[in-house]
N, C-alpha and C positions, 0 to 999 in steps of 0.2 A: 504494500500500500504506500501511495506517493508522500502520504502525508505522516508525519510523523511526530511524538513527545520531546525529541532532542533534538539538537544542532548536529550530534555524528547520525543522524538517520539510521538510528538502529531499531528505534520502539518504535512499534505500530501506535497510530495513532488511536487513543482509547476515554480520552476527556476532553472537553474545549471549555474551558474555567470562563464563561460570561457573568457577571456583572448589568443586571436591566437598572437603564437610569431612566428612562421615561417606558412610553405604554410602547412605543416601537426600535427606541434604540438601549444599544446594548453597549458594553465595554470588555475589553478582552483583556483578563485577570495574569494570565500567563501566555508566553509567544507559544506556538505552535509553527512546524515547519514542513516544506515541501520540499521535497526532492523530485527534479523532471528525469522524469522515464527514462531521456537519450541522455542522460548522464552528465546535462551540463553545469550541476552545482545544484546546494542545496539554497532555498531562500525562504528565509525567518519573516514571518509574519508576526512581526513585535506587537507586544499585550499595551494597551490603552493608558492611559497616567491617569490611573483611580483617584488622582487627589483634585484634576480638573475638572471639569463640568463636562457636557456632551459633546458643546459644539462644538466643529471639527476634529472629535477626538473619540469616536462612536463608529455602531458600523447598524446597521438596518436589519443586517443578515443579506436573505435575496431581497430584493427592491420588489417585491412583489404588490401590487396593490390587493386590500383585504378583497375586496369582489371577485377578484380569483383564485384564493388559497383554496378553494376545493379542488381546484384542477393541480396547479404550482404551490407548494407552502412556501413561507420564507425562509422556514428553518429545516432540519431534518439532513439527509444526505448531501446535500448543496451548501451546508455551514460553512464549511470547511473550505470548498475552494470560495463562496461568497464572501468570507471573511479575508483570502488571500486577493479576491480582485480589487476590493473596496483598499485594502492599501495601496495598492499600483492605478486604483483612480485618483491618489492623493500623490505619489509621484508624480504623474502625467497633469497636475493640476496648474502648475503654473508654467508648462510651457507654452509657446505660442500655438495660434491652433492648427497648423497643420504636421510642424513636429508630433504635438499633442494625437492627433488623430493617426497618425502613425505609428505611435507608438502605441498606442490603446488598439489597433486592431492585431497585434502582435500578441498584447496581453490580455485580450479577447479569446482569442485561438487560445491560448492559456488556461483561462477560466473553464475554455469549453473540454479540454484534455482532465484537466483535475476532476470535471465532473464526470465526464466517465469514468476515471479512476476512481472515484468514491462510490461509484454502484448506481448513477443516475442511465434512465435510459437514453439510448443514439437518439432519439423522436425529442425528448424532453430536454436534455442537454441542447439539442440544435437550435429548439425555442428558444433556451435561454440564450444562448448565444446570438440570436437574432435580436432577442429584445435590448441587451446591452451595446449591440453594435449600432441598433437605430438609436438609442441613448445617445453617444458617442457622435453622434450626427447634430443632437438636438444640443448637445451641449457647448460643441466648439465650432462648430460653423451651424449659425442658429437658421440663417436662409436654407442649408441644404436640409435641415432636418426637418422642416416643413415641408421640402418639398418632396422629402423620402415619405412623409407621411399623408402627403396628399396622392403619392404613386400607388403604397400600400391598401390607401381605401379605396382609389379608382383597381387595382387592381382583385380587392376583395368582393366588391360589387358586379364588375366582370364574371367572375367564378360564380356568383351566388344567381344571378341572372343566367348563364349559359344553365346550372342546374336545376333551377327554375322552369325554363324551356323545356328541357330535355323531360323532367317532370311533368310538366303538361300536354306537350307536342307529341312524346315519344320518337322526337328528334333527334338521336346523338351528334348531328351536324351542329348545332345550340351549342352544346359543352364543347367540340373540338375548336370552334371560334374564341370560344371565351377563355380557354387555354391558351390559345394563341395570343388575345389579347393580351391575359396578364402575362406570356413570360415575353412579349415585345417591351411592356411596359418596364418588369424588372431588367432585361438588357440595358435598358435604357442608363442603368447605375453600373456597368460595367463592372470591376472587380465587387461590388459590394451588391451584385443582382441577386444573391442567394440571401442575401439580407430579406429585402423586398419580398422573393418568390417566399421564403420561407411565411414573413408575418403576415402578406396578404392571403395566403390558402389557409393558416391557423385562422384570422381574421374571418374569414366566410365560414368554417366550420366549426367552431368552437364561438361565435360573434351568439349565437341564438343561446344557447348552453350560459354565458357569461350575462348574457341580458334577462335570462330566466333567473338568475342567483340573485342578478342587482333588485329586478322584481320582489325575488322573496323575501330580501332583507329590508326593503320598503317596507313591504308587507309586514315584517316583523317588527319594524319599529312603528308600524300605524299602532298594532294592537299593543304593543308597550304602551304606547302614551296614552293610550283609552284607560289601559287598567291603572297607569298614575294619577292619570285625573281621575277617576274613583275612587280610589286611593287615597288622596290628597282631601279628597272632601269625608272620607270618614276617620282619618288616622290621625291623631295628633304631632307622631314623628315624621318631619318633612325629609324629603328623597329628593332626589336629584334627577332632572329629567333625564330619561331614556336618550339618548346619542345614534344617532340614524345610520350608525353602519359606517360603510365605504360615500357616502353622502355628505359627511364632517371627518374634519381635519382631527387627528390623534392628537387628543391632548395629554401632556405630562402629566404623572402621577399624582 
């Protein structure tokens, strides 16, 4: 296993000492270390300075948002290398951005290696590797990442339309267009097309799945706040209103 208790890469890795400072970040008590596969050095994922505060000095785990942790969690087999990429987005943070985005799709490919190696699947790992790489777009060149995410949803809607057709028509001419469309559209981003192809086909097939969750968790905080205000009018002990899920922002402890 890549990951390991020591700097000599002898112990499997077998704890990750977190430290929760708020409802979504966390601090890392002890380093943990990675050894790559092809042998090219071991690299220390150094533990958090417990005596600062969170900001800039935390990690999230995966960046996942709560509307999706039933499909992706943020924590679980993905810790480990999540917790190693979140420092090399802290490297890569102050260079300029096209170093910066050079160097993040290097440690990109990284992220996505460690997560295989931790037992993540090829399908799931690719995800995530897609989701962080369109990050990566959004964050140091903010005009391309709008426009990787305006290709993404033309190119989701494409797919979700051709299978629509083909659904209706009994057409499979429908879907072999709307394939075509979206990987013309992913070309379009050249070395970064498997970004694209990737989030846009998640995006049409997992988009209805993801919009039924956000529903349910509505759904769950409508009937929270019914039973608070019922609640509230016979209880003397006042509560705190119910929090809409993925709808509001995590507030600290």
């Amino acid at each position: 296993m890549p990951f390991h208790q020591d700097a000599a890469a002898t112990q499997p890795l077998t704890a990750i000492h977190l430290v929760q400072r708020t409802r979504r970040l966390f601090q890392l008590a002890e380093p943990i270390y990675y050894s790559h596969p092809d042998g090219t050095g071991v690299v220390t994922v150094h533990a958090h300075d417990l005596a600062r505060g969170p900001a800039g000095n935390s990690s999230d785990l995966a960046s996942v948002p709560t509307f999706m942790w039933g499909l992706v969690a943020s924590y679980g087999r993905q810790s480990a290398p999540a917790l190693l990429h979140d420092q090399r987005m802290t490297e890569t943070a102050l260079l300029p951005a096209a170093a910066a985005l050079a160097q993040r799709r290097i440690f990109d490919e990284e992220f996505r290696l460690a997560l295989l190696d931790t037992g993540v699947a090829q399908l799931r790992a690719r995800l995530m590797w897609a989701a962080v790489s369109a990050q990566n777009q959004w964050m140091h060149t903010r005009l391309r990442g709008k426009l990787m995410a305006a290709c993404i949803a033309a190119g989701a809607l494409a797919l979700a339309a051709g299978i629509l057709l083909w659904a209706t028509t009994g057409n499979p001419l429908s879907a072999a267009v709307a394939l075509a469309a979206a990987a013309a559209v992913s070309a379009l981003w050249a070395r970064d097309w498997a970004v694209v192809a990737v989030l846009a086909a998640a995006t049409c097939l997992l988009g209805p799945v993801l919009l039924a969750t956000w529903v349910g968790q509505l759904l769950l905080w409508v009937c929270e706040s019914l039973w608070w205000l019922a609640a509230a009018a016979v209880s003397r002990r006042p509560a705190p209103p119910p929090v809409p899920g993925p709808l509001a922002r995590i507030r600290e402890l």
